[in-house]
C-alpha positions in Angstrom: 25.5 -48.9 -59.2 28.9 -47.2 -59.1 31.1 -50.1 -57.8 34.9 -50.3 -56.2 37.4 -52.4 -55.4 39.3 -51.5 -51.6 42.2 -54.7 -51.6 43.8 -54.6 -54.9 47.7 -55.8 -54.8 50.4 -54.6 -57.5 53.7 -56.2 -58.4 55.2 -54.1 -55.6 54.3 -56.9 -53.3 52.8 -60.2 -54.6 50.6 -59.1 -57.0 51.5 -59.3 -60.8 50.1 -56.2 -63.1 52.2 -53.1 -62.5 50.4 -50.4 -61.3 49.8 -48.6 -64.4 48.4 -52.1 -65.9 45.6 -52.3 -63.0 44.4 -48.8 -63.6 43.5 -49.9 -67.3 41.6 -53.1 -66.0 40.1 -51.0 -63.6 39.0 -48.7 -66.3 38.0 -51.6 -69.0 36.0 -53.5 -65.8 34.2 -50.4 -65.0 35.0 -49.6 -61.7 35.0 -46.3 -60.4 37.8 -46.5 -57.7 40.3 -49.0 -56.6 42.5 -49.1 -53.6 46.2 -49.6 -53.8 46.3 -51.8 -50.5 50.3 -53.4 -51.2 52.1 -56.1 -48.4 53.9 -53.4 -46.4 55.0 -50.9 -49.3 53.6 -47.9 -50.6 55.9 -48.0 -53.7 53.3 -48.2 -56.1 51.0 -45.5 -55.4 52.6 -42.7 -57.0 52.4 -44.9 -60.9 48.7 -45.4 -59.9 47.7 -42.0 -59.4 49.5 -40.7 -62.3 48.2 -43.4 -64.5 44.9 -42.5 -63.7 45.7 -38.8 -64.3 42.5 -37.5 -66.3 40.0 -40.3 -65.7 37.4 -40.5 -64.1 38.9 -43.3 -61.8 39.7 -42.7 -58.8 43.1 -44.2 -57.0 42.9 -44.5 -52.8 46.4 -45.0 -51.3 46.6 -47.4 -49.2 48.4 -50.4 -47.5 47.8 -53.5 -46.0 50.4 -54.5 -42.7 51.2 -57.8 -41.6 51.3 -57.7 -37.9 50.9 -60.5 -35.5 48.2 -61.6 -32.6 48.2 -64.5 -30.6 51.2 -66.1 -32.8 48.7 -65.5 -35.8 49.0 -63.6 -38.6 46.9 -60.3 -38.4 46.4 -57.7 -41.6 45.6 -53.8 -41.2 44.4 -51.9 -44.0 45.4 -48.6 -44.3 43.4 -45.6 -46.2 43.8 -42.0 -47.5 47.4 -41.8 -45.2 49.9 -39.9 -45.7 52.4 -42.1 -46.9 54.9 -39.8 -48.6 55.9 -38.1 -44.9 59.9 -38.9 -44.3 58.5 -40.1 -40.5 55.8 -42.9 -42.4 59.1 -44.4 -44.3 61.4 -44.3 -42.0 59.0 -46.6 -40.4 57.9 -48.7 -43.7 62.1 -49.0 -43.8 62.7 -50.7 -40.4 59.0 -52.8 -41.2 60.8 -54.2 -44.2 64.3 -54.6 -42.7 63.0 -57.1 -40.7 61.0 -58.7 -43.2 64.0 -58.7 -45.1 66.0 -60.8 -42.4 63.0 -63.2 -41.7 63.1 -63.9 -45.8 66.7 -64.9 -45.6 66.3 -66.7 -42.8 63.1 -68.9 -44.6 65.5 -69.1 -48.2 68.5 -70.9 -46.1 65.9 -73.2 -44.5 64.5 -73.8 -47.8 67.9 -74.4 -49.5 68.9 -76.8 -46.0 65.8 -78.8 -46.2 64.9 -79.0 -50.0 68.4 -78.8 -51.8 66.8 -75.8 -53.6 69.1 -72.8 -54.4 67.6 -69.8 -53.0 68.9 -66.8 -51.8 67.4 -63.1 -51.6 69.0 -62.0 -54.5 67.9 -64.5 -56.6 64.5 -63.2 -55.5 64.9 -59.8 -56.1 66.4 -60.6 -59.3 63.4 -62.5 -60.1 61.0 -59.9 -58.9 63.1 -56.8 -59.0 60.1 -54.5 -58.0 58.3 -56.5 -55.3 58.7 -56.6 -51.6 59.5 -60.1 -51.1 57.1 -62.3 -49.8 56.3 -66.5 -49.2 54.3 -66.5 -52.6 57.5 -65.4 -54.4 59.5 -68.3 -52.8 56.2 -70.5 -53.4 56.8 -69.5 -57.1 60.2 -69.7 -57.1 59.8 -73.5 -55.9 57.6 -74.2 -58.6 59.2 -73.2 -61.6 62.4 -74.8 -60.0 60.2 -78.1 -59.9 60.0 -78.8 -55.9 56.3 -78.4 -56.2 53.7 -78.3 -58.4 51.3 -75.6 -57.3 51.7 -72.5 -55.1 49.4 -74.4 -52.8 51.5 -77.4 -52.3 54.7 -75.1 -51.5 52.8 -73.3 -48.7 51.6 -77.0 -47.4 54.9 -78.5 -47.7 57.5 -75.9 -47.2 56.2 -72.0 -46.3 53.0 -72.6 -44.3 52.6 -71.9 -40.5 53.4 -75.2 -39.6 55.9 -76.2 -42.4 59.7 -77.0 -41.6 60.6 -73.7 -43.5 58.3 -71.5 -41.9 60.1 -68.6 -40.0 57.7 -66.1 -37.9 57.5 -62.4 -38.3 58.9 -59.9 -35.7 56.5 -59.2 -33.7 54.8 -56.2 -35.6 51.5 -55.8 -33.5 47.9 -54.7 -34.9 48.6 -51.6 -32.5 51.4 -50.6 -33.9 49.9 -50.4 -37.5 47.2 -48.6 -36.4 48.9 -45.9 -34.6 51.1 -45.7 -37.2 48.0 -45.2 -39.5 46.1 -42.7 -37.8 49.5 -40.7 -37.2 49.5 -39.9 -40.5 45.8 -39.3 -41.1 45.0 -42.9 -42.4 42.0 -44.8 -42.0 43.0 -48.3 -39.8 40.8 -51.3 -41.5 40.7 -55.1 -40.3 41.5 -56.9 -43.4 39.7 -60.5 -44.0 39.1 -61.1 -40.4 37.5 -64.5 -40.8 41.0 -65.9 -42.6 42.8 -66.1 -39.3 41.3 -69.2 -37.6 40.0 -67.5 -34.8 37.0 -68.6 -33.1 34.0 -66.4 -32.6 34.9 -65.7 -29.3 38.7 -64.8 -29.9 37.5 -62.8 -33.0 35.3 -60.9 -31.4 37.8 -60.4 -28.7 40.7 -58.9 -31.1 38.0 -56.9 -32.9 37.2 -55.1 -29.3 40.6 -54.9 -28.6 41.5 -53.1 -31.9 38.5 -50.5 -31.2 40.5 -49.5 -28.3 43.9 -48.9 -30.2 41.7 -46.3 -33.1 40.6 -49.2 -35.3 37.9 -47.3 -37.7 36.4 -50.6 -40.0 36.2 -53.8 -41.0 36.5 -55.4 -44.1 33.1 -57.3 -44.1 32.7 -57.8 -48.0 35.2 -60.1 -48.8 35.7 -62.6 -52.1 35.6 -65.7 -49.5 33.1 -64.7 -47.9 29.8 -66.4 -47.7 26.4 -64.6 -47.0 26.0 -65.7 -43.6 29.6 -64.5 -42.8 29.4 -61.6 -44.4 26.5 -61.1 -42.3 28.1 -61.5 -39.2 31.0 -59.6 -39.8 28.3 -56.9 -40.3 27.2 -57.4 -37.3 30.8 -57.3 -35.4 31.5 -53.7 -37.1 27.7 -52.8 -36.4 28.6 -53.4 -32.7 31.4 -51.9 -32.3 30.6 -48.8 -34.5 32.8 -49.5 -36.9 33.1 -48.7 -41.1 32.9 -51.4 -43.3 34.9 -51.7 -46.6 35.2 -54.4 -49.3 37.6 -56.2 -51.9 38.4 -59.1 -54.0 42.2 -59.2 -52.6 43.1 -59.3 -56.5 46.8 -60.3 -57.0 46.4 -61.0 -60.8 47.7 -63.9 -62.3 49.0 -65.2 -59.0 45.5 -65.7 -57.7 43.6 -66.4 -60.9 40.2 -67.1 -59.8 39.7 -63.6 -58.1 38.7 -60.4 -61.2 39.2 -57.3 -60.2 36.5 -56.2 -58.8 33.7 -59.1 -59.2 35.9 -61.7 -56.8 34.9 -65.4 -58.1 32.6 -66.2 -60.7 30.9 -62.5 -60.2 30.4 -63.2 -56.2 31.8 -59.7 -54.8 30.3 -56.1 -56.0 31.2 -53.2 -53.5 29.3 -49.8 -53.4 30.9 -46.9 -54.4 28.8 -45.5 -50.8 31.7 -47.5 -48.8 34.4 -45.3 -49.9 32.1 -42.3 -49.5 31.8 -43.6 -45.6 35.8 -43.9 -45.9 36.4 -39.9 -47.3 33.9 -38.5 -44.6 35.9 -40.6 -41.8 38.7 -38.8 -43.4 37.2 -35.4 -43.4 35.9 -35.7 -39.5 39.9 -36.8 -38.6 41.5 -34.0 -40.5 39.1 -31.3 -38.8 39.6 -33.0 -35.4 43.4 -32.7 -36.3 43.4 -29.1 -37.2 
């Protein structure tokens, strides 16, 4: 079976393999496509694509927004858009301008409450080609010895409910997926059973998101257990909805999850997913033209 990998992150955001390097894993692991699904930046797409120049892998552009819903943190996957239109980063540039002033806000609460020197440009020193994110400051914390693990720095410092935690502007799931299918993209909920919603208020937001252009669901996921994957199924079942897969792979900085097998071999996604994606594609291009 051909399989592929739909949430893959590169060291644009807060993933650590360039672009260029997870084209060769792809290719040594097999896998016949990968999506570059990056935290709010398409700046990696163009290395992929040309890295894989002459293969038989194939790259899908893609994205992966952090908006918000009911004070929780909601992702959108975004497929086969247009990204390089001037009117798609214009909007990725205000998008990161105020991540930008939420992240200085979180270093001076992290240098108030933790004595920790941290500023923005020690970040982007640090990590000169990634959009800046909590697991940069969760690694800066740990090399600088204020905590031992990534884990512990989200728990004690950058979680939801941590004394350094600032919230994002209030980027909503609408707004990425109108911004998605302006530009031809295919909108995708991302993990939906990471964001402590209960059945009810899942199932809710899922509806809600149908309404808005929401095309999928991203049912096969590393965490995932059978019985949820199952019912995530379901939910896209119900609401006529595509469903994708991934391992969420960030490299070294989630070590547990391989490219394209997840955890100890648990994830394999059909190449027939991203068939389902291209002839979504197709049908919203001829409706567009």
């Amino acid at each position: 079976m051909k399989t592929i990998d739909l949430h893959v992150h590169s060291c644009h955001s807060d993933g650590s393999l360039t672009p260029k390097e997870l084209v060769e894993l792809a290719l040594k692991t097999g896998l016949s496509a990968f999506a570059l699904t990056d935290h709010d930046t398409t700046g990696g797409i163009g290395e992929a694509l040309l890295a894989a120049a002459g293969t038989k892998l194939e790259v899908v552009p893609g994205i992966e927004f952090s908006t918000r819903w009911l004070h929780r943190d909601i992702h959108i996957l975004g497929y086969y858009l247009d990204y390089e239109a001037d009117s798609f980063q214009q909007k990725l540039r205000e998008f990161l301008k105020d991540r930008d002033l939420r992240n200085h806000k979180m270093c001076a609460r992290i240098q108030e409450y933790t004595g920790c020197p941290l500023s923005m440009e020690d970040l982007q020193n640090r990590f000169p080609k990634a959009v800046i994110t909590r697991a940069h400051m969760a690694a800066w914390l740990v090399e600088k010895g204020f905590a031992a693990t990534k884990n512990i720095a989200f728990d004690k410092y950058l979680g939801e409910h941590a004394p350094c935690f600032v919230p994002k502007s209030e980027v909503t799931p609408k707004d990425a997926i109108r911004l998605i299918l302006a530009h031809g993209g295919i909108p995708v909920l991302a993990h939906p059973l990471l964001y402590a919603l209960s059945r009810k208020q899942l199932c809710l937001l899922v509806k809600e998101l149908k309404e808005y252009g929401l095309l999928g669901i991203e049912a096969i996921y590393v965490l995932n257990r059978r019985a949820e994957e199952t019912f995530c199924r379901s939910l896209a079942e119900e609401h006529g909805l595509l469903i994708t897969g991934g391992s969420d792979f960030h490299g070294k900085n989630k070590p547990d999850i391989a490219l394209g097998t997840g955890i100890r071999s648990n994830l394999s996604v059909s190449y027939s997913l991203l068939e389902g994606l291209k002839e979504a594609k197709r049908l919203n291009s001829s409706q567009e033209s």
